[in-house]
C-alpha positions as CSV (number, residue, x, y, z in Angstrom):
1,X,217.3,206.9,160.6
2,X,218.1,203.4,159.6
3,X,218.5,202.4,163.3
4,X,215.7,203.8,164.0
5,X,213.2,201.5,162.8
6,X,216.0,198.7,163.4
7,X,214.6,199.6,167.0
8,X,211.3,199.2,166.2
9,X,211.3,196.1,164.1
10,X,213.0,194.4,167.0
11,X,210.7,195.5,169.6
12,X,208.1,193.8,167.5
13,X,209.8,190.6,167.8
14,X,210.4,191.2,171.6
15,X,207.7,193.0,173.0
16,X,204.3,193.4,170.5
17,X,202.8,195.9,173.2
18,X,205.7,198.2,172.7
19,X,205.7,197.9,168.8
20,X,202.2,198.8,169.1
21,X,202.5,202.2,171.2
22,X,205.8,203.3,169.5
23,X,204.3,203.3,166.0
24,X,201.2,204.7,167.6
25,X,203.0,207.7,169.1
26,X,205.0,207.9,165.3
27,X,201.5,208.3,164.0
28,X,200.4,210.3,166.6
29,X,202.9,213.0,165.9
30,X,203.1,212.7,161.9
31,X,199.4,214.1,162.1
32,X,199.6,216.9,164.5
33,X,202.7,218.2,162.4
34,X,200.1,217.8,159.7
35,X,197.2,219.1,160.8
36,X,198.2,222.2,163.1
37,X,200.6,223.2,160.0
38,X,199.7,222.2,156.5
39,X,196.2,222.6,155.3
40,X,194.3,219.3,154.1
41,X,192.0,221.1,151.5
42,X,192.3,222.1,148.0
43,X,191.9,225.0,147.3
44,X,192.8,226.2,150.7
45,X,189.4,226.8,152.5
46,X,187.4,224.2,151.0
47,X,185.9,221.4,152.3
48,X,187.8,218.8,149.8
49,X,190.2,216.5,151.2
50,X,193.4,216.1,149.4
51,X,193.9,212.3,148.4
52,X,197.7,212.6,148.6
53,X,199.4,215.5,150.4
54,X,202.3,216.8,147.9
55,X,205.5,215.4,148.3
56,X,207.3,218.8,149.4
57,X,204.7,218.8,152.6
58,X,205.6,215.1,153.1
59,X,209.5,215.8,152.9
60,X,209.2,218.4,155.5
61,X,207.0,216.7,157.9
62,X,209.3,213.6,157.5
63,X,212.2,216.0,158.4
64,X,210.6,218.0,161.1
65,X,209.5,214.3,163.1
66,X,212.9,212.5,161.7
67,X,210.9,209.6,160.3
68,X,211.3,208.5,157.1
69,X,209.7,210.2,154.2
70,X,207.8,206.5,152.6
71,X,206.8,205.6,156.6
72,X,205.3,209.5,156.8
73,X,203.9,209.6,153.4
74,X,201.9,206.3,154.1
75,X,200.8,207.8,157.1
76,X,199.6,210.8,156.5
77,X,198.1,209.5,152.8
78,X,195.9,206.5,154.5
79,X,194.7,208.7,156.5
80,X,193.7,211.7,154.2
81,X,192.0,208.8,152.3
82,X,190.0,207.1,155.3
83,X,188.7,211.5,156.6
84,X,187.9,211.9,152.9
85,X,185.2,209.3,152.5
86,X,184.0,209.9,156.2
87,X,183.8,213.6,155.4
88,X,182.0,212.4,152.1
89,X,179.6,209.8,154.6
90,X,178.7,213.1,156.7
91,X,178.3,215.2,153.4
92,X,176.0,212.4,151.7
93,X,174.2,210.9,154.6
94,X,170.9,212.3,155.3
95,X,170.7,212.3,159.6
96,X,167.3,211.6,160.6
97,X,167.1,214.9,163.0
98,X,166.5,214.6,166.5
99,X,166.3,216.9,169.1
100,X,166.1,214.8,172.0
101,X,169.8,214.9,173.7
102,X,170.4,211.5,175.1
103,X,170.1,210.4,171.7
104,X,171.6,213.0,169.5
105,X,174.6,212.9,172.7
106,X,174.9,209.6,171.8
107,X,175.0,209.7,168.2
108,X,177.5,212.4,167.7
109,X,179.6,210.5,170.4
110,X,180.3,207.5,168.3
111,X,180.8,210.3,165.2
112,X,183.6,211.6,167.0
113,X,185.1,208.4,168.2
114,X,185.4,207.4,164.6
115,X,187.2,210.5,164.1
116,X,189.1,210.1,166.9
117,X,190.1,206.6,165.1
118,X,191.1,208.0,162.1
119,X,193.0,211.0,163.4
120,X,194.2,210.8,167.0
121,X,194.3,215.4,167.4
122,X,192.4,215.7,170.5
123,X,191.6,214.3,174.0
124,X,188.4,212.5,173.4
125,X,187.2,212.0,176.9
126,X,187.3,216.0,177.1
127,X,185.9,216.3,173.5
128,X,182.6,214.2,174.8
129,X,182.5,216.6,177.7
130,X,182.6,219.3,175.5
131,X,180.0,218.3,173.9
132,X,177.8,217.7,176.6
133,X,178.4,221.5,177.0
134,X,177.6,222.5,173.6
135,X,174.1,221.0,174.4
136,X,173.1,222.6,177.5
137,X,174.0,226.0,175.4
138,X,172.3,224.7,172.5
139,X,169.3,223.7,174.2
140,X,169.5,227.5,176.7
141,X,169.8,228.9,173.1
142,X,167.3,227.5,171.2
143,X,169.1,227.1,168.9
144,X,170.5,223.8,167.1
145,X,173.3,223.5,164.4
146,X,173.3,220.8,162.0
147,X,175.1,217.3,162.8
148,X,178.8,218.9,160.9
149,X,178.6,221.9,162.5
150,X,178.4,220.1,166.2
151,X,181.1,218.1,165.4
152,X,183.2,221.2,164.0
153,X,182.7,223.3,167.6
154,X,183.2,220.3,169.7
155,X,186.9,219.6,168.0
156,X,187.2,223.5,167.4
157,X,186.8,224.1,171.4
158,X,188.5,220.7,172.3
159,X,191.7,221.6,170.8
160,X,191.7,225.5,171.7
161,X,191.3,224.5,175.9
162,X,194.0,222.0,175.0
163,X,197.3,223.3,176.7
164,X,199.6,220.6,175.2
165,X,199.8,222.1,171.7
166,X,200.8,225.8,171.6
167,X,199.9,225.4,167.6
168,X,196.3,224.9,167.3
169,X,194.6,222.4,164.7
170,X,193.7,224.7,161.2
171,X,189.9,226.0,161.7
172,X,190.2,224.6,157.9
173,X,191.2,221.2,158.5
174,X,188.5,220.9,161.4
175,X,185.7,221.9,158.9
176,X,186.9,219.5,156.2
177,X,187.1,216.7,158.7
178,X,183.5,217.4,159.7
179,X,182.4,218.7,156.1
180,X,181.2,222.0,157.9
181,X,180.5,225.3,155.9
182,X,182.6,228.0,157.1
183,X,179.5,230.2,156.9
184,X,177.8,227.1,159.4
185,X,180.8,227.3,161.6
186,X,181.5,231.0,162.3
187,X,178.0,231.9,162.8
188,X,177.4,229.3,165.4
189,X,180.6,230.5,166.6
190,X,180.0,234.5,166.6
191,X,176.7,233.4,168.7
192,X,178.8,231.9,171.3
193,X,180.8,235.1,171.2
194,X,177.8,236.7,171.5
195,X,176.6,235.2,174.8
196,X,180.2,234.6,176.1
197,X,180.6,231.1,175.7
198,X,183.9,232.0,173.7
199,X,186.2,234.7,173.4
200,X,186.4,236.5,170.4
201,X,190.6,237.3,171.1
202,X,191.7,233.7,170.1
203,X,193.6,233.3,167.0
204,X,192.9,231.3,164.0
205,X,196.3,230.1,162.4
206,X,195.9,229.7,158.3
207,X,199.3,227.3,158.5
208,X,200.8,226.1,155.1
């Protein structure tokens, strides 16, 4: 392990770039073990974000990656931290609501690019696309979720079509990121079921 970051640390002094996209890919990997495993919520199914994920969690995820436990915890704990006062943002905010989907497009894009900040899970470029989709459904529809609930689908569907990860992210994770109701979530999902948007066969994995 120790030669590990002996690696690392010397790349920094040789090449910055590297540095950068090693400990970037570290990251990257500490939080899908994370999030397609391990819930983020206490009690399981709520929308509150842990502040500190317990140390058992942190020891296997540390193990399961082979990075160090304090380089993991710091990891995964900054970033429960920064996704529990976004989720708070999203919870407290009051949207001004609007309808017209250039704008509302544009809004929830830069909603899920900070998300996409915080906690690198999905492809974003196919998440936007996503949600470009969402909207024509929406609009064919008539029939518009709140702000959390868009969010929710877009990194729900995002992560389901993505064939990289045979583990999916938890449905309960999502919603917490996105402070979406699961009564919000599966009944805009059940009406895309309904209409054949989504198949009602896929699997929702309850992790640890």
């Amino acid at each position: 392990m120790a030669n590990t970051f002996t690696v690392i640390f010397k790349d920094k002094t040789a090449n910055p770039l590297s540095y950068n996209l090693c400990l970037k890919e570290i990251r990257t990997n500490i939080l899908n073990v994370l999030f397609r495993n391990f819930s983020i919520c206490f009690p399981r199914g709520s929308l509150n974000i842990l502040s500190t994920l317990p140390i058992q969690k942190i020891i296997t995820i540390s193990e399961k990656v082979s990075i160090s436990q304090p380089l993991t915890s710091n990891i995964i704990n900054k970033t429960l931290r920064n996704l529990y006062f976004y989720a708070s943002f999203l919870k407290s905010y009051k949207f001004p609501w609007e309808h017209r989907k250039p704008l509302l497009y544009n809004k929830l894009k830069v909603y899920l690019h900070k998300i996409y900040k915080i906690a690198p899970l999905f492809n974003y470029n196919r998440a936007k696309i996503n949600l470009n989709s969402l909207h024509v459904f929406f609009t064919k529809a008539n029939f518009w979720p709140t702000i959390s609930t868009q969010l929710a689908l877009t990194l729900y569907i995002t992560d389901l079509n993505d064939s990289h990860f045979k583990n999916k992210i938890l449905v309960e994770n999502i919603r917490a990121i996105t402070n979406c109701s699961a009564y919000a979530f599966y009944k805009t999902k059940n009406k895309m079921i309904e209409t054949g948007v989504l198949s009602k066969n896929e699997r929702d994995s309850r992790g640890i």
